[in-house]
Structure formats: structure tokens, C-alpha cells
N, C-alpha and C positions, 0 to 999 in steps of 0.2 A: 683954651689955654694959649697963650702968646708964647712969641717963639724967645722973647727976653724971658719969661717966665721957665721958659724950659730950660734953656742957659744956666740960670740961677740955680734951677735943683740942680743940673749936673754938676756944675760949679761947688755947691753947697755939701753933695753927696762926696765929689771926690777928695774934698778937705776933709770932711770927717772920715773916710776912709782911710785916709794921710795919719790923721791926727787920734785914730781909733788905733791904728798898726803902731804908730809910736809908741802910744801909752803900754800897748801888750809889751811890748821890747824890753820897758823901763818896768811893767810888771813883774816880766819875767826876770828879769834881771834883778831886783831888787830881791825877789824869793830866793835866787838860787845865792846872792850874798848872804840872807841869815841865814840860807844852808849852811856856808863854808865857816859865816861865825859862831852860830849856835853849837852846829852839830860836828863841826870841824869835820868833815865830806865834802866831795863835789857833789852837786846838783844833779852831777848823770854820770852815772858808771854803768857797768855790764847788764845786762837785763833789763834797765829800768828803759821805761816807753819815754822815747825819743821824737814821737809823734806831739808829744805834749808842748814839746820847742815850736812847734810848728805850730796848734790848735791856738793856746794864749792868743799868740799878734793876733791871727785870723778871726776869729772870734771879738776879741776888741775891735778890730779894726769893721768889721760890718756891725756892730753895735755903735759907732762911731759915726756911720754913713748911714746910718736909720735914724738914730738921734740927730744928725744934719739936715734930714732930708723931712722930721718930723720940726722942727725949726723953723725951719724953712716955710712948710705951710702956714704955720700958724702964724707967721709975718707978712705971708699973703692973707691973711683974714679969713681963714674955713676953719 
């Protein structure tokens, strides 16, 4: 593997990792508004797991940067 070719995946991987963590944001976000309009609630009160804020982005975001990085090869031709 060339060292432009390794560039490219890092390159390719940190954008969907970019653009994987955005999407989770605007997931998350768009769930916890038909929380507030459906259900007329906030999204997170007392007890409710608060880790979930967290997990979303993360989550999107490395399925983001595997989908980049699976992209990626196949435009290298393997």
C-alpha cells in the first residue's frame, strides 16, 4: 500500500467519523423534539440514562468512519 493510499483512508475515515458524529447530533436531536411535541416531556429527566446522549453520536459516528473507510476500498478496486 502507497503512502497517498494511506492518506486517503485516513483522510476518508476522519470525514465519516465527522460526518457519522453529526448525523448522531441531528438524530438525537430530532428524537428528543418529537419527544417535547408528541409527548409534551423533555427528552431526559431524573433517572432516565443519560449515557444514551452520548452512545447516539458515538455510534453513528464510527459507523460513519467504517462506511468511509469501506468506500474507500472499493474506489481503490479490492
Amino acid at each position: 500500500m502507497r503512502t497517498t493510499q494511506v492518506h486517503a483512508r485516513a483522510r476518508n475515515g476522519l470525514v465519516g467519523l465527522l460526518g457519522g458524529g453529526a448525523a448522531g447530533f441531528l438524530l438525537l436531536d430530532a428524537v428528543a423534539a418529537l419527544l417535547v411535541v408528541v409527548l409534551g416531556r423533555p427528552p431526559v429527566g431524573d433517572g432516565e440514562p443519560v449515557a444514551l446522549i452520548v452512545g447516539v453520536p458515538s455510534v453513528c459516528a464510527v459507523l460513519g468512519c467504517l462506511a468511509a473507510l469501506r468506500a474507500t476500498r472499493r474506489k481503490e478496486g479490492r
